[in-house]
Every structure is written in C-alpha cells, then in structure tokens.
C-alpha positions in Angstrom: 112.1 -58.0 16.8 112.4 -55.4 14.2 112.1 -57.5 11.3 109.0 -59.3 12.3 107.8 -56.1 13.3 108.4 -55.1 9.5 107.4 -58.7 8.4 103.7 -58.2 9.8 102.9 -55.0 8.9 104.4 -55.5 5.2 101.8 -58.3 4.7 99.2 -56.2 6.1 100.5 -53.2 3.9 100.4 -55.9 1.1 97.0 -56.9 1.5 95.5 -52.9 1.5 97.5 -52.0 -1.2 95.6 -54.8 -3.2 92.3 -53.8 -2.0 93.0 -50.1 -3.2 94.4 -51.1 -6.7 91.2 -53.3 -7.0 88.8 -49.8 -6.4 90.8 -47.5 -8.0 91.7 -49.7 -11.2 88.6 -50.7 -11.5 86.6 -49.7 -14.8 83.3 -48.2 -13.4 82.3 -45.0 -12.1 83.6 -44.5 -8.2 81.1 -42.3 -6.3 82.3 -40.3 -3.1 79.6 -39.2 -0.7 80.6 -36.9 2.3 78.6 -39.0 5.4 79.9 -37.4 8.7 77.1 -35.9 10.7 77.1 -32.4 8.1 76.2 -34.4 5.3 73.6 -36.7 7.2 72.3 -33.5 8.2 72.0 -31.7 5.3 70.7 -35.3 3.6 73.2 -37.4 2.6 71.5 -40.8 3.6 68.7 -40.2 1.1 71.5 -38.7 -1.6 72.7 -42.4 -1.3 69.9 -44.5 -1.1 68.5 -42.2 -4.4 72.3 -43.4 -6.0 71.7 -47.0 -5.4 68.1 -47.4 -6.5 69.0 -45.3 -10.0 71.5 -47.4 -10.9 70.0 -50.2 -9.8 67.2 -49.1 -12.0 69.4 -48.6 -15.1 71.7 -51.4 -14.6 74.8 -49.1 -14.5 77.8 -50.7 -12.8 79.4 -48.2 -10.5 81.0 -48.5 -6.5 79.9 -45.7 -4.0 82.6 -44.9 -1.5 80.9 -43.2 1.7 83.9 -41.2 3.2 83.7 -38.4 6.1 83.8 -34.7 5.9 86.3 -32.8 3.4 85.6 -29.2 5.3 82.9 -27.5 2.8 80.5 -27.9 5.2 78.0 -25.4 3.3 77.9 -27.0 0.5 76.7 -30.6 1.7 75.5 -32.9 0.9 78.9 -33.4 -0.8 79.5 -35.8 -3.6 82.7 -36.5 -6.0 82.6 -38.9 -9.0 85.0 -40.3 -11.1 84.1 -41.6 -14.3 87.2 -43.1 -16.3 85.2 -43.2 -19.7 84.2 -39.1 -19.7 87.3 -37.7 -20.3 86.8 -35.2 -16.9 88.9 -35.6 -13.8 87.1 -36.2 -10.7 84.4 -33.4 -10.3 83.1 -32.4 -7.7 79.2 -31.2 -6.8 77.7 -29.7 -4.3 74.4 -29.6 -2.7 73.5 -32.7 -4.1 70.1 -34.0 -3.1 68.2 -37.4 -4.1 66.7 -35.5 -7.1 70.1 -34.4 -8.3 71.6 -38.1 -7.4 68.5 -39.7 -9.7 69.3 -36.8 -12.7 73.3 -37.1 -12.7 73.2 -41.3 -12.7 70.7 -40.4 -15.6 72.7 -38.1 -17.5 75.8 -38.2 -16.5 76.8 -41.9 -15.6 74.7 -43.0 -18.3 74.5 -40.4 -21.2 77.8 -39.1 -20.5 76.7 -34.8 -19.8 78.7 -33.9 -16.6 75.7 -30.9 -16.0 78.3 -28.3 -15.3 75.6 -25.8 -13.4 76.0 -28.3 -10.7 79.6 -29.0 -10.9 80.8 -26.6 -7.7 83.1 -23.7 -9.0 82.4 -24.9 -12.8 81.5 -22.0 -15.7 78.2 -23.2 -17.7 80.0 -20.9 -20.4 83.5 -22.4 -21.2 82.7 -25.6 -19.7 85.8 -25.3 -17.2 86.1 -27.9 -14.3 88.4 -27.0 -12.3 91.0 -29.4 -10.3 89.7 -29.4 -6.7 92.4 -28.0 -5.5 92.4 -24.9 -7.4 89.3 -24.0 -5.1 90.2 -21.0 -2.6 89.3 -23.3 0.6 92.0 -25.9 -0.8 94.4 -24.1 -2.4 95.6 -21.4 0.7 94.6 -24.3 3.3 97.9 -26.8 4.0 96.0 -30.0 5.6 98.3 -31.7 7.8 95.8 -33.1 9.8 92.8 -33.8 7.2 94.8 -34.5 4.6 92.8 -37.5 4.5 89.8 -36.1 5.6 86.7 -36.6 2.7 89.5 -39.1 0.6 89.2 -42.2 2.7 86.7 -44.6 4.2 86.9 -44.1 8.1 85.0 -47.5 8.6 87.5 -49.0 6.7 91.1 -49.4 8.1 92.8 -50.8 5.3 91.9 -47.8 3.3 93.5 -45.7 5.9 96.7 -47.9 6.0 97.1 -47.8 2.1 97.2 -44.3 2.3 100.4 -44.5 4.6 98.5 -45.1 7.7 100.0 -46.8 10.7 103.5 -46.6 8.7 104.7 -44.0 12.2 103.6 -46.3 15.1 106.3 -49.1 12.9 109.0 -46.1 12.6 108.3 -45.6 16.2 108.6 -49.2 17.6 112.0 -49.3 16.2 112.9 -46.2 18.1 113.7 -45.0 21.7 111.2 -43.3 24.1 114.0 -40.6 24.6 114.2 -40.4 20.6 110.8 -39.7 19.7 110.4 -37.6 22.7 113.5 -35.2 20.8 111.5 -35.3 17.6 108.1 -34.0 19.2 109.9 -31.2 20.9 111.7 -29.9 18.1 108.9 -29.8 16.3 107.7 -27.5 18.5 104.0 -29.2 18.6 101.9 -27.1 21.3 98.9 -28.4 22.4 95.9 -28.4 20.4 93.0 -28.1 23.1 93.5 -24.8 23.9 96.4 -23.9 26.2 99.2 -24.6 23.6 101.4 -26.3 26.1 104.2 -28.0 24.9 103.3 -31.4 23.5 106.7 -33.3 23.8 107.4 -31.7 27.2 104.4 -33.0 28.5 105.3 -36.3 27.2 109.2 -36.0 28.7 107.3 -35.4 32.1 105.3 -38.4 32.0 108.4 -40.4 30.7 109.8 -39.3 34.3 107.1 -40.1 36.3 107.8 -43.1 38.5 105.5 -45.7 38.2 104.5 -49.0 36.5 100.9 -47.9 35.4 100.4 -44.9 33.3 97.8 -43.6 31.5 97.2 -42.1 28.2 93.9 -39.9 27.6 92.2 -38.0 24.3 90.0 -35.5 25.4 87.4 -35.2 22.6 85.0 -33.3 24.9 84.4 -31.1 22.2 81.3 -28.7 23.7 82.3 -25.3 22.8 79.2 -23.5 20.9 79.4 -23.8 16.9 82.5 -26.0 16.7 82.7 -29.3 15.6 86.6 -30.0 15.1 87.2 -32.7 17.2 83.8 -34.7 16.0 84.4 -34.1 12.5 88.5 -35.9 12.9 86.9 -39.0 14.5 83.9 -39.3 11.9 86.4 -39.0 9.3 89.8 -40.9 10.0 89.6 -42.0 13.1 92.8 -44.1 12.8 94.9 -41.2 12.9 94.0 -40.3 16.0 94.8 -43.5 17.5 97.8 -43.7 15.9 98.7 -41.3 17.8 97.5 -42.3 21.1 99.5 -45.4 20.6 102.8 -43.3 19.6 102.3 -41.5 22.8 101.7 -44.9 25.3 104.7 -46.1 23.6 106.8 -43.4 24.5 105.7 -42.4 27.9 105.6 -46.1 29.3 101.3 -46.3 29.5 99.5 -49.5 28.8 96.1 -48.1 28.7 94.3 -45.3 27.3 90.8 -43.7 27.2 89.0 -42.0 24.6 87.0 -39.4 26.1 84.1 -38.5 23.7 80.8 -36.5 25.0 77.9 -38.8 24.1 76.4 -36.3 21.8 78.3 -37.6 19.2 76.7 -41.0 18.3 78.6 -41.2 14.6 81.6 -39.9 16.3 81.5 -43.1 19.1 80.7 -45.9 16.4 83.7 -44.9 14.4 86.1 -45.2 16.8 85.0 -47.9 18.6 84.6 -50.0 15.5 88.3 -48.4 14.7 89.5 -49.6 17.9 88.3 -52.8 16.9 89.7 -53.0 13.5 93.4 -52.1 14.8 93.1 -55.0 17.4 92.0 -57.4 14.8 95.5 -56.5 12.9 97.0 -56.8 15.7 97.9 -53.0 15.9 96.3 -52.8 19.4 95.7 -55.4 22.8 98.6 -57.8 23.5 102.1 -57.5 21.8 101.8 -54.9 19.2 103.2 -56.2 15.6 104.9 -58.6 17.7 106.2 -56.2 20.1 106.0 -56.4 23.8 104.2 -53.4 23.9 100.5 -54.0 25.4 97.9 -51.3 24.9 94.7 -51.4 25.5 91.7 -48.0 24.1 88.4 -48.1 26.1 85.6 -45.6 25.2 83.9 -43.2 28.0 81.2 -41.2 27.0 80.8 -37.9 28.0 77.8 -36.9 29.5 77.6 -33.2 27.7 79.3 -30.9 30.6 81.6 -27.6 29.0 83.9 -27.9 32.3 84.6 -31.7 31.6 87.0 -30.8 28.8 89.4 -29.1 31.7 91.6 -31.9 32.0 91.5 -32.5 35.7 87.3 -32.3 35.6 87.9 -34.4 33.4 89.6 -37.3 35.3 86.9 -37.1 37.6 84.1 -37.8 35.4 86.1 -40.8 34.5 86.5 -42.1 37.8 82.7 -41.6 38.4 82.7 -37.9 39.9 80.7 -34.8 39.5 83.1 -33.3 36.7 84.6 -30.4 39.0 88.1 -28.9 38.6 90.6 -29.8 41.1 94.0 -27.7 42.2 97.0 -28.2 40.5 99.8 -29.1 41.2 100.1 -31.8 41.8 99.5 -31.9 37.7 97.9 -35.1 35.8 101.3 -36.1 34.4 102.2 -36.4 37.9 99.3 -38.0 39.6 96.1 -38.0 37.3 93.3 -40.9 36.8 93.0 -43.3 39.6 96.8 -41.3 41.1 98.8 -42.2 38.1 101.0 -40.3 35.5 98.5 -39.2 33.4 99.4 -37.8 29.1 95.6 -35.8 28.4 96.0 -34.5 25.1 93.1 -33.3 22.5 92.5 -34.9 19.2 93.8 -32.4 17.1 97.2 -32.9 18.8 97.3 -36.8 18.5 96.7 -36.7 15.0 99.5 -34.0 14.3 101.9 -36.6 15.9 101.6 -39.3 12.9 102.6 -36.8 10.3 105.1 -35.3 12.3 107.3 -38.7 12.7 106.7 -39.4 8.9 107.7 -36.1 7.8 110.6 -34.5 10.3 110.0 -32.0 13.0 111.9 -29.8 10.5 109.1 -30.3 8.0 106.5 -29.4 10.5 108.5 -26.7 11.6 108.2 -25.1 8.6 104.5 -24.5 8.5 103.3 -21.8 10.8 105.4 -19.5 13.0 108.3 -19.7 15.2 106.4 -19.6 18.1 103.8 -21.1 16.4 104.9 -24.1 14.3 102.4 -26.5 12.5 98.3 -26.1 11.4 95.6 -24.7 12.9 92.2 -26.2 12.2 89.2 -23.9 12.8 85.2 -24.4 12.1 84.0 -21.2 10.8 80.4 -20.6 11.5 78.5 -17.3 11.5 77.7 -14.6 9.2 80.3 -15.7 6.5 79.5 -16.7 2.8 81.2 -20.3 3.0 81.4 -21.2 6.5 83.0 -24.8 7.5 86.2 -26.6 8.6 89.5 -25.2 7.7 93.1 -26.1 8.2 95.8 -23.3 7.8 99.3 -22.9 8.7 99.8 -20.5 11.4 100.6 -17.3 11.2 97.6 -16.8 8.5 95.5 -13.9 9.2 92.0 -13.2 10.2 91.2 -11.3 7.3 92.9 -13.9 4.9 90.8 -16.9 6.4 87.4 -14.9 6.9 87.3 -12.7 3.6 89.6 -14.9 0.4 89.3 -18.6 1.9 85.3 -18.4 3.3 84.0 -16.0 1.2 83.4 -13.1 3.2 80.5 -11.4 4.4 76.8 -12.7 3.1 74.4 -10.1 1.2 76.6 -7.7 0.8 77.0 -6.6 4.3 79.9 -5.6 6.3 82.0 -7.0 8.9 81.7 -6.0 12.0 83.4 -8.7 14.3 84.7 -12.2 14.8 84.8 -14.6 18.2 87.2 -16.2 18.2 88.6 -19.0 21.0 84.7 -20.7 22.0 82.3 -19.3 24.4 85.5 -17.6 26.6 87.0 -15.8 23.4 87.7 -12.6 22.5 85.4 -10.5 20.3 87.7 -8.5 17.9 86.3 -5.8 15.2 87.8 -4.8 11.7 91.0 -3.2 13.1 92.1 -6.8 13.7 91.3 -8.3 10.7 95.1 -8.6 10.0 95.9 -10.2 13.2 97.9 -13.4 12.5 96.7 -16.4 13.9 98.4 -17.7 16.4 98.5 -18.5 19.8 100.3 -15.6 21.1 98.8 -12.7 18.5 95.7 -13.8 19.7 96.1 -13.3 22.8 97.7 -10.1 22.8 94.2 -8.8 21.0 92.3 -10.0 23.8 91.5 -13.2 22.6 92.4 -16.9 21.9 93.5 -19.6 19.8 91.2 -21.7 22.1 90.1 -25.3 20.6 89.5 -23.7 17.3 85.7 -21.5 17.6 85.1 -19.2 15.5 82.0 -17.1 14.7 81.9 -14.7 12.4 79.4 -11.1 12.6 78.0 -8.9 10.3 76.9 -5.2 10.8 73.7 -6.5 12.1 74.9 -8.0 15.0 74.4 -6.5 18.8 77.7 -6.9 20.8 75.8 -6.9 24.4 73.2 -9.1 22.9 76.6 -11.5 22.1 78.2 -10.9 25.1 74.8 -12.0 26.6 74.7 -15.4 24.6 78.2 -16.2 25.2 78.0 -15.6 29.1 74.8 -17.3 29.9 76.0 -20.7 28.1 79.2 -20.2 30.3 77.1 -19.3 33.4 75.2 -22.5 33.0 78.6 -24.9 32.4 80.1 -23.5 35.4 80.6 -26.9 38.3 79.9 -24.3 40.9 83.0 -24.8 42.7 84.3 -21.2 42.6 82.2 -18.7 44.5 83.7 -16.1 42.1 82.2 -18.4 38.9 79.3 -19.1 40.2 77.9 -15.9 41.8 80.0 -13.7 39.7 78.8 -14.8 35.9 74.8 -14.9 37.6 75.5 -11.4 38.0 77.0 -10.2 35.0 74.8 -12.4 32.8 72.1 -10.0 35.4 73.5 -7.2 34.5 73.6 -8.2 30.5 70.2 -9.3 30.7 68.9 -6.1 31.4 70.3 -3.8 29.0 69.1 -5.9 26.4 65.8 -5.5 28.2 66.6 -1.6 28.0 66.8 -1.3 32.1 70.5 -0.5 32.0 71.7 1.8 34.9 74.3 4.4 35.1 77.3 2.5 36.4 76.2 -0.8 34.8 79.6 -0.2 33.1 81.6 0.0 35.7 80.0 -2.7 37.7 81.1 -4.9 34.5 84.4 -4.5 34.1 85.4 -4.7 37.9 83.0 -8.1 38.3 85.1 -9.5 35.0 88.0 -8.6 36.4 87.3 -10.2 40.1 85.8 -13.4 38.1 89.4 -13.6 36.0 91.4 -13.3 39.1 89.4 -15.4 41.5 87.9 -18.6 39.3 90.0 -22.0 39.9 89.9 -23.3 36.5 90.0 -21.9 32.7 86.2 -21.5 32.5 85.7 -18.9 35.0 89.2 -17.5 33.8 87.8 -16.6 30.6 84.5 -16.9 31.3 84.4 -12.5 31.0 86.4 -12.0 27.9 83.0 -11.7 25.4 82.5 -9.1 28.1 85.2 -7.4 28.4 86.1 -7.3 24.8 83.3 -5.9 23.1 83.3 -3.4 26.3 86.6 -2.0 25.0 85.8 -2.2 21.3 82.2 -1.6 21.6 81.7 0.3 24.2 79.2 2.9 22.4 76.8 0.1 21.8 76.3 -0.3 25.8 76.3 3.1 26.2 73.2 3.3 23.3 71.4 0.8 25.3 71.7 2.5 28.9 71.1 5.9 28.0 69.1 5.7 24.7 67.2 2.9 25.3 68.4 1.8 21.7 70.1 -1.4 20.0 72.1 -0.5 17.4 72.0 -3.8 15.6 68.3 -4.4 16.7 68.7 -7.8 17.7 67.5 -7.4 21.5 63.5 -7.7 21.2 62.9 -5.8 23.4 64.6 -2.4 22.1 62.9 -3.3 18.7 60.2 -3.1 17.0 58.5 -4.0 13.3 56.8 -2.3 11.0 55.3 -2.2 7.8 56.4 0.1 4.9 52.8 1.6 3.2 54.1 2.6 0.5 56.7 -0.4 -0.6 53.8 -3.2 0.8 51.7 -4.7 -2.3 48.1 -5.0 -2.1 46.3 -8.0 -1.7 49.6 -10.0 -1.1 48.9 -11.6 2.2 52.1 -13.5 2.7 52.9 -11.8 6.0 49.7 -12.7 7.5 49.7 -15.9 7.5 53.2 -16.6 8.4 52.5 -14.4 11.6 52.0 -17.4 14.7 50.0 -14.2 17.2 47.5 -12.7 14.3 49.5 -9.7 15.1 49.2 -8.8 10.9 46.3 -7.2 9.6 44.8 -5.5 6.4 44.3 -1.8 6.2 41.2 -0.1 4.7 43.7 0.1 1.4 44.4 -3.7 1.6 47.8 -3.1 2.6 48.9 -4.6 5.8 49.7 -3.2 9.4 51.1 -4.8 12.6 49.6 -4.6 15.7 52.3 -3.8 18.0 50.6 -4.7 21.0 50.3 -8.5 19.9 53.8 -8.9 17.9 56.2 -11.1 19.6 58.6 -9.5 17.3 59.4 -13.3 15.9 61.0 -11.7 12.9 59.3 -14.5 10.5 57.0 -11.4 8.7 60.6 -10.1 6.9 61.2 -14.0 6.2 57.8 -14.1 4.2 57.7 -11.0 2.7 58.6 -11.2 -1.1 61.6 -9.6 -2.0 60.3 -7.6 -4.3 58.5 -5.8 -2.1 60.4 -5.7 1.2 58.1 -4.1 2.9 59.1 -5.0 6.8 60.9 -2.8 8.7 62.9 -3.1 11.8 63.6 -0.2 13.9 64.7 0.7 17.8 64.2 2.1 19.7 59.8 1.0 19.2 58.8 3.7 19.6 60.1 4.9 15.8 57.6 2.4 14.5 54.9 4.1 12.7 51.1 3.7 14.3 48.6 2.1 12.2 45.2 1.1 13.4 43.3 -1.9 12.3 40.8 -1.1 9.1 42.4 2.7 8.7 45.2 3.6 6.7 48.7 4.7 7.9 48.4 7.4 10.8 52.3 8.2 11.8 52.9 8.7 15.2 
C-alpha cells in the first residue's frame, strides 16, 4: 500500500512541478496581484482588468498570477512583478490602482524604469529596492501558517502541491493513529480558536471514543469585530487547511467532515469548495485516499452570521438545523457531538498549523514561541495604528514589539493609549502593558485574551466607556438568550453605558458595574456571557477616571460621546471666504459671520464631525471640546461673542 500510495502522489508531484518550472522559467514578466477580499476592496479587480488591457494594448507578453492576501493589508491593492530582463529582483508596490497598472506596463514592462516612488519601502535617492523580506512586517514575523499566503494561487491546487503541499497527509498515511497523535502533543499545539486547549489531546480523546462514525469539524465562524484571520487563510491557501482536516479524520477514525464557514464570506466559500473539489479530482479526497482505504468526505455549511455560533456546541446545533444556542457540557463534543457522535471541532488556524508541524518535527515547532506557549500566533491589527493588517509572530513577542516596530505605531503623531485585545470579550490594556508577551497565559493574567486573534489598537483620542459601550452592545445583541444572566444582565450594563456617554451617569453607576460584570462572568453558560464584561471591567480598573469624568463632570475626555461634545469654530485661525465647511455640513448647521468667517449653530449641529474632515489643513480651524458648553457662542450675521 505504501508504494502506490508514493507511486500516485509522485506522478501528481511530477506533473505540478512541471507546471511551476513552465511559469517560473518562463522568459516574460510574472505579475502578482493580491485578490482576497482586502484587495477587491481596496480595487484589485480594476488593477487587473487595467493590466490586461495595457498589455494587450502594447503587445507586451507577460502572465498575471492572482494570489490571496500576503498580510499588508494597508497597502492594497498589492502587486509584485518580476521582470527577468531589468536586472531588479521581484519588487514589490503598493497601492497600486488601474492608473498606476496602465503607467508601470508603460514604463516599466516596456521602457524598462521600475518608478521607485512607487516601489513600497524603496528610496527615490539611492535607488535601493529592498528584498521583501528585509521589510519590518516580514522580517520580525516567522509565518508558519502563511508562509504561503500572497506566493501561491489558492484556485490552483497544483501550485499549492509544488510548494510541498499535501507532502504530510502521504507522511501521515504511512503512520499510526497513535503515532501522529505523539507528534501533535509534543508539539504542544494548543488550540487556535480561542481557548488554547490542547490540540493532540483532543485528538487522543476522539481516538478513544467508541464508535464507527466520527466526525471532524473546522469552525471558520469567524465574527469577532475587525478580524478577518480565518477568512483571509481560506481565500489564500485553502489547501492547507484541508490538509489538515484530513490529517485529523485519519487519525481520530472520522469519515466525514464539515467546513463551517459564516455565509458572509462569499470568496472565502468559492475557494474552498472549488479546493474541495480539486483534491477529490486527484484523488486526495472521496473514496480510497491515494489508494488508501481511508474514505473522507468535506461538505460546506454556511453560517448564517450568529457570534455565539462559533462556541463549538452552538455550533453543532446550527448544523443539525437548530437555533445556534449553547448546550451544557459534559458530555463534551469529542464524546457525543453532531447528530451524538465523537466529534474533533477545531478552528482554521489550528488545522493549518498541523501540516507544517508533521513536515517539520514537533521539536521544530516547539521551538517557536514559549514553553507554555509553543508555535505562531496570527493576529489582524486594525485600529489607530500606522500599518494595520495580518501578522504572524512567534509567541512570546510582545505588545509593544508587534504594535510600535512591526505596524508602525501610532498615526499623526499621537500617542498610545490602549489596545483590545481577544475580540469583542477582550481585555482593554493601557501603556503599562505594552511589554506584555503574547501569549495565552500573559494575557490572561492582564485581564485579557489571546482569543481568535482581535486586536484593535487606540490612540489618545479614544473614550474607554464609549469602547466599553461598542464592545458590549455587539455582545448584548449576539447573545442566544439562553442565560438569564446574559441576556438581562449585558441589557443592563450596555443601560448603564449608554447613559454616561449620554452624560446621565449616577452616583453608584460604578458599583452597579462591576458587581453586574461580575454576576454576568459567574452566572452565563457559555464563553460569550463569560467574557462578555471584560471591555467593562478592564478599562474600569485602568480607566477608571474617565467614568468618573463622565458621572460627575459631565465630560469625555476623549470627546468621542456626542453628546458630551461639542464643535466650534476657531475666529481667528478660520480663513475668509473659504466656505469648505459649509457645504460639507448635511443640517446647514455652518454659517458666515458679518466678517465672512464661519460659525456653527449649535442648536442644528449633529456633531457629524465631517466640518474638521473638510476643513483645509492649513487652517484647522474646527474645534472639538466637552463638556458643550466650552464652545464659544456665535450668532448668525455677528462676529464672535464668547460665552
């Protein structure tokens, strides 16, 4: 069995090997375009239509190879080309829209100038390209799990498999259950969802379970505000992550499996089920695996958009056709799961750190990160930060490292003043934790947690209630409803919340806070309503002088609640005659004072913010103060009276 097994996939090896010396030796100009669902959005549809129709236009022979997200998510859309006749390695631009496509097929594929101004982390003055990975977001990243990510074709499966792809699931056939099993545990792989259970000891459990029909899951229910992990894997190598689902059927006796994807990810569905597709076509899925007799079929459920549904037993009940609702455990899905079988639920992230690990060694994985800790950590970093995107990082990295020398810091010169981390149930930690390492334990020893990989990132400007407020009523509105604690207890925080932003606070409001966050976190069934309070109670401990400022001054420090604010217009910075304010304002609120400067009528401001958008920097003439009643009075055709 084993040397057909090695027979079969050897020819298929054979056959992408050729395809991949055919591109890469090629003698024409390869073009890379970023098209996961960042670059579509940013424009990388039109970037490639404007490629083909200028050198279509100019007769210049040259192959575009769309591929899927390489993390610089800020700087999309994303394109990489190779020309073998300039001289240059591979260089990469950024920001590159139809326009630019049209000028550097004109100049560059055909004339032969790279246009360095447009070459990202290039100097116009020496002309210096540097290697790609010499940028800071790939040289202190280690990418275990993209390491493919943004290099190969995730429509294409024999460009996955020429870059050593499905070379684990043959290593594995030729191994025991019991074996592989041994090398996930001493890897130390904890699960990548959130909880950081062990991976191969939830595996070993299944492996015990008794019965004939077992089940293997992904949970890709990816709906944590701002991150976009899990969505960005599967629209960028897809393969891996079924690789690794078909590792784990293999080991824990299952001959079926489910990806569970919310239906908000169109791209994301479409690649893997055309993946799913492709493997069964090379006979890497269905009946007799290379020849095997392992049988294993992947369906695809959609999602229908519900937070709770990524808890792993709400999430079995969506499947069978339920209202997603957490049940009681034990019994535990590995035990008795989907339709009452042995059930392996593991998150993306997690089955596509299982490939690399059988390649590689547990002792090589267990050499990134921490003891406790081994492996990656993948994070989308979104926020008030400079370079915000998808990173990968060994554990054990701190805060500061990955906020300040691998994103770029804090935008406009600003400071820091926070970070979420963990999704909508993290922590908020300030500056005094910026060199927290992270990991799952350190995190959660500051009050907050790896989670599925969240984080957002907050400048002075930010108000901690107003967060806290944000955070909770998205929570709030994903809870099932099951737990009277959840349900009635978040309504009435989020209450609470609501109204000091409002300015109504009470004395005892505080109080009243921390003893409902606490009964919520003692009293909720499932993870949600466990960490539903920790925005709360977090930027209570760390922040607690901003609450207080909104309770007894009727003041928001970082003027973000509305209705503690209020804007002005600086006389004597505001230019005359320049009306941009006034017609960006949607209420007519704006209006020109007997010296042609402008004024805002406070009574008709909706406090939109758009006026401080409009006005030219130069001038910066908008103000923003709180509590409104600082906001100088000016009356419509007079000049400034101040209050």
């Amino acid at each position: 069995m084993t040397e057909g097994l090695e027979q079969l996939f050897s020819a298929i090896r054979e056959e992408a090997e050729k395809r991949r010396k055919a591109f890469t030796e090629a003698p024409v100009p390869k073009i890379y375009i970023g098209m996961a669902t960042c670059g579509i959005a940013s424009g990388a549809v039109e970037t490639k239509h404007a490629f083909e129709q200028a050198l279509a236009e100019r007769n210049i022979e040259a192959v575009i190879h769309t591929v899927g997200c390489v993390g610089h998510c800020y700087a999309e859309p994303v394109v990489v080309i190779d020309h073998p006749d300039s001289g240059f390695p591979p260089i990469f631009y950024h920001e590159v829209t139809a326009g630019k496509a049209k000028m550097l097929t004109k100049l560059f594929l055909e004339e032969g100038d790279p246009r360095f101004e447009h070459v990202y982390g290039a100097t116009v003055e020496n002309e210096m390209i540097p290697s790609v990975m010499e940028f800071p977001r790939f040289s202190q990243e280690k990418r275990v799990v993209m390491e493919k990510c943004g290099h190969i074709d995730p429509e294409d499966i024999y460009d996955y498999i020429a870059d050593g792809g499905y070379s684990s699931l043959v290593k594995v056939l030729q191994l025991t259950p019991q074996e592989i099993i041994r090398e996930i545990q001493e890897s130390g792989l904890r699960g990548r969802g959130g909880a950081g259970f062990p991976t191969g000891r939830k595996w070993e459990l299944a492996r015990q379970a008794e019965s004939s029909n077992k089940i293997v899951i992904c949970n890709a229910d990816e709906g944590d505000p701002g991150a976009y992990m899990d969505r960005t894997l599967l629209e960028s190598n897809p393969h891996q992550v079924l690789e690794g689902m078909i590792i784990c059927a293999y080991t824990v006796g299952a001959q079926s499996a489910t990806m569970y994807v919310r239906a908000e990810y169109p791209l994301a569905v479409k690649l893997v089920t055309k993946a799913i597709q492709q493997a069964k076509e090379l006979g890497l899925l269905s009946k007799g695996i290379l020849g095997t007799d392992m049988d294993l079929d992947i369906d695809v459920f959609q999602g229908s958009g519900a937070f709770v549904c990524g808890e792993e037993t709400a999430l079995i009940q969506s499947v069978e056709g339920h209202r997603g609702m957490p049940q009681c455990r034990p019994p535990y899905p590995v035990e008795k799961g989907l339709e009452d079988q042995p059930t392996v639920i593991n998150n993306v992230k997690t089955f596509a750190s299982v490939p690399p690990i059988l390649t590689n060694s547990a002792a090589w994985y267990r050499s990134i990160g921490t003891e406790s800790s081994p492996g990656t950590a993948i994070f989308s970093v979104v926020g008030d930060v400079v370079h915000p995107g998808l990173v990968e990082i060994p554990m054990g990295v701190s805060l500061r490292t990955l906020i300040f020398d691998i994103c770029g810091g804090i935008p406009n010169k600003k400071n820091f003043k926070a970070v979420q981390i963990g999704g909508p149930s993290g922590g908020c930690l300030p500056e005094a934790f910026l060199d927290t390492p992270i990991d799952f334990d350190s995190l959660t020893a500051a009050g907050a947690m790896m989670g599925s990989g969240g984080m957002v990132v907050m400048d002075e400007d930010t108000c901690m209630v107003n967060v806290s407020c944000y955070f909770l009523d998205f929570t709030q509105k994903e809870s099932c409803g099951k737990c009277t604690f959840c349900r009635i207890g978040t309504y009435h925080l989020l209450h609470i919340l609501e109204r000091l932003t409002k300015g109504e606070g009470r004395e005892g409001d505080l109080e009243q806070l921390e003893k409902l966050s606490e009964d919520i976190r003692n009293g909720s069934l499932c993870g949600l309503g466990k960490t539903a309070p920790n925005p709360v109670l977090t930027s209570l401990q760390y922040f607690r002088d901003e609450y207080e400022a909104h309770i007894t001054e009727k003041r928001c420090p970082g003027k973000m609640c509305r209705p503690l604010t209020a804007f002005y217009i600086d006389l004597e910075t505001c230019a005359r005659g320049c009306d941009a304010c006034v017609g960006c304002c949607p209420v007519d609120a704006i209006f020109t004072t007997s010296t042609r400067k402008k004024g805002i009528d406070q009574e008709l401001c909706v406090k939109c913010g758009e006026c401080v958008v409009a006005c030219p920097p130069q001038y910066d003439a908008v103000r923003k103060v709180s509590p409104p009643n600082l906001a100088p009075v000016v009356e419509r055709g007079k000049s400034a009276d101040k209050k």
